[in-house]
C-alpha positions as CSV (number, residue, x, y, z in Angstrom):
1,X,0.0,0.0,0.0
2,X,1.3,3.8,-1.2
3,X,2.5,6.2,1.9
4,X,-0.8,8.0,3.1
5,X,-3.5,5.1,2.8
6,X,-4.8,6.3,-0.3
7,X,-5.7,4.5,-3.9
8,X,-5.6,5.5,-7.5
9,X,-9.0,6.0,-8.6
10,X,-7.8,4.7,-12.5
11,X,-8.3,1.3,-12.1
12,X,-10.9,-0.5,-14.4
13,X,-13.0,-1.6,-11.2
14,X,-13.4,2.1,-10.1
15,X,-14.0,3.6,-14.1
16,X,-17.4,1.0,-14.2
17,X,-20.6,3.3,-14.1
18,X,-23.4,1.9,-11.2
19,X,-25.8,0.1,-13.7
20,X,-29.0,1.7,-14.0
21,X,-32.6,0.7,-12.0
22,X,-33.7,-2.6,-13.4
23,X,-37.4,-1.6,-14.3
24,X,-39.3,2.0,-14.3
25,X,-41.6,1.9,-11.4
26,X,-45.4,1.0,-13.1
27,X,-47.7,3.8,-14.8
28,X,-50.1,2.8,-12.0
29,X,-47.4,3.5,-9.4
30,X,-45.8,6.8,-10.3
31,X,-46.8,10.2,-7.8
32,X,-48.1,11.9,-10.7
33,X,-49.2,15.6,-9.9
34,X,-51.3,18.1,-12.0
35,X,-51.2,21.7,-10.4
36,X,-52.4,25.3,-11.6
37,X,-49.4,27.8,-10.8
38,X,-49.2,31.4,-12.2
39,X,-45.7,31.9,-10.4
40,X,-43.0,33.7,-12.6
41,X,-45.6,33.4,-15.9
42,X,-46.6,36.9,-16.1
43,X,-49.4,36.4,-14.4
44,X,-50.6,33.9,-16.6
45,X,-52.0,30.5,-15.7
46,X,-49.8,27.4,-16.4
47,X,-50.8,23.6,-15.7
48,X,-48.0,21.5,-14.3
49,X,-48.0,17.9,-14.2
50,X,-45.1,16.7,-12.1
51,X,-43.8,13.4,-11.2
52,X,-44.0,11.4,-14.5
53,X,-40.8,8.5,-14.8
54,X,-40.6,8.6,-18.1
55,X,-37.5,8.9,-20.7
56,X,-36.9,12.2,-23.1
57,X,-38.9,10.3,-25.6
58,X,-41.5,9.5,-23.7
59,X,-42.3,12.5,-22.0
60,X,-42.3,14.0,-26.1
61,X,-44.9,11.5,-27.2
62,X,-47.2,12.2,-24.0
63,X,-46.7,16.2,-24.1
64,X,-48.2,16.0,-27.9
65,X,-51.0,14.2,-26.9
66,X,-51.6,16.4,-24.0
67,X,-51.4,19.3,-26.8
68,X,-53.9,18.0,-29.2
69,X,-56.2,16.8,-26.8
70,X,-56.6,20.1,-25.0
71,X,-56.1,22.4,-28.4
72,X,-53.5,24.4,-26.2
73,X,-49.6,24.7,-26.4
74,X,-47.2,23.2,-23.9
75,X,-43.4,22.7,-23.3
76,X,-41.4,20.1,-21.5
77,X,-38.8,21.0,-19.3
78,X,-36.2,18.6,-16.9
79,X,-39.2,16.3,-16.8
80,X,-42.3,18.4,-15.8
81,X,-44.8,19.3,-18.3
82,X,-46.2,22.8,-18.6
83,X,-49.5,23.4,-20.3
84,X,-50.7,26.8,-20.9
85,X,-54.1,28.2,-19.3
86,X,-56.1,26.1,-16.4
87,X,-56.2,22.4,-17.7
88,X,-56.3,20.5,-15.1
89,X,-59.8,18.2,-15.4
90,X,-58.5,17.8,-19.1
91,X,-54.8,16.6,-18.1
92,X,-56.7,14.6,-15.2
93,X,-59.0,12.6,-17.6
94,X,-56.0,12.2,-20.4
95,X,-53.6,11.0,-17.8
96,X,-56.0,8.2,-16.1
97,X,-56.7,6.8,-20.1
98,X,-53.2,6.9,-20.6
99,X,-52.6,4.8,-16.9
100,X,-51.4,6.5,-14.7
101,X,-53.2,7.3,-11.4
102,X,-53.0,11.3,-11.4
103,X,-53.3,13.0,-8.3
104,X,-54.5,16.8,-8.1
105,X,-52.3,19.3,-6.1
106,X,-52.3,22.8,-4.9
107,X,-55.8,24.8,-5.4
């Protein structure tokens, strides 16, 4: 052992990434959370839907359904979903067809 009790971090054992979860938790499963904000929108009301586990892709293919469903835009940001004006009943109903057990929060 080197003088000081310390390693080289270089070695192929410590360069091996953690391997990732084995399954995404279940649609049914997932804290999914649809809340009206206005905060830092101008005044404007935004629908939020937090809590979704999905992957880039997924969270595309959901946000465009969201869109033309409600006939309103929408953007996707580090995994929350912003739709604009007070959709929440609409993102409610979408989000129980789609599977997932969606849970209104805030007023």
């Amino acid at each position: 052992m080197p003088k000081g009790g310390w390693q080289e971090f270089s070695g192929a054992d410590s360069l091996q990434r953690p391997a990732a979860a084995a399954e995404p938790t279940p649609k049914t499963q997932q804290m999914v959370r649809v809340q009206p904000t206005r905060g830092g929108k101008g005044g404007k009301t935004v629908t939020v839907i937090r809590g979704l586990e999905l992957d880039s892709q997924g969270v595309k293919v959901l946000l465009k359904k969201l869109k033309t469903r409600i006939g309103s835009g929408g953007t996707a940001r580090d995994g929350v979903i912003e739709l604009q004006g007070d959709q929440v009943e609409s993102a409610l109903e979408l989000l129980s067809q789609e599977g997932y057990r969606p849970k209104r929060a805030g007023g």
